[in-house]
N, C-alpha and C positions, 0 to 999 in steps of 0.2 A: 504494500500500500504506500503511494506516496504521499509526503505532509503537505502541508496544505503552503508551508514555506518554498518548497522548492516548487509545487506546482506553478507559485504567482511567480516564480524566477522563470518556469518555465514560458508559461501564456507573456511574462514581460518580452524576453527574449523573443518568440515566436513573432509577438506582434512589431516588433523591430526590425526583426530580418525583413519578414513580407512588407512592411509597411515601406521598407527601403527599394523591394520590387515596385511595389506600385508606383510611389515616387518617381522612379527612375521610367515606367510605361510613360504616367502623367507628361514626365519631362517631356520624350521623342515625339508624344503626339503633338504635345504645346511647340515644339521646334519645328513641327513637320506642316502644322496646318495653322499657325496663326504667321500673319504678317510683320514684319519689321516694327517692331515698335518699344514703345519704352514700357511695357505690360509683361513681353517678352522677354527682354533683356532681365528685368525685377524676377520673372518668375525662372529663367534659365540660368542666372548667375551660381556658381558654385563655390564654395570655399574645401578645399582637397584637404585630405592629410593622408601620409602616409607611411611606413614602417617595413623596412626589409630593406635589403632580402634578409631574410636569415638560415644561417648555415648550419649545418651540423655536421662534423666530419669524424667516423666512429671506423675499427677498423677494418669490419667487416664490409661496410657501407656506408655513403654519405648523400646526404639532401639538403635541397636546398628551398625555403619555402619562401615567395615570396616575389617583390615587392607588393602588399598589401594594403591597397588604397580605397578611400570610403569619399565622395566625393557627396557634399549635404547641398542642398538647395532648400527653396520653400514649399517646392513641390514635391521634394522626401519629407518635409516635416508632414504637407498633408495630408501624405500615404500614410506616415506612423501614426495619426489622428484616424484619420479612416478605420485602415485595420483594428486597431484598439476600440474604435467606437462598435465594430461590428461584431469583432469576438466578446467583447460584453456583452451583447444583446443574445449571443448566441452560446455562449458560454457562461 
């Protein structure tokens, strides 16, 4: 059985990752089908962050994971509001 602690770590997480898909459809359609404007630019602008690569080098084998970059707009925050608004309702 799992606690009711990690459950919410779990539906937080869930609703983050998807919420970061949606966001990111949101984004290409608003690139794809709205016009040059200043509504576009607000809503496509990104602030990146990223962390890698990272190595591991052991003797049998080694890997290498990474660079791993999350790139936020306002249209991934309103995928992580969506998702979150709709697994409450249904969860």
């Amino acid at each position: 059985m799992i606690g009711p602690r990690r459950r919410n770590t779990a539906r937080l997480l869930v609703a983050i990752i998807g919420g970061l898909f949606v966001g990111a459809l949101l984004t290409v359609l608003v690139t794809n089908f709205l016009p040059d404007s200043a509504t576009r630019s607000v809503l496509t602008t990104a602030v990146s962050a990223s962390l890698g690569p990272l190595g591991l080098d052991l003797v049998a084998f080694g890997f290498v994971i990474g660079p791993l970059t999350i790139n936020l707009n306002a249209l991934s925050i309103v995928g992580v509001l969506l998702v979150a608004l709709v697994m409450r309702s249904w969860l």
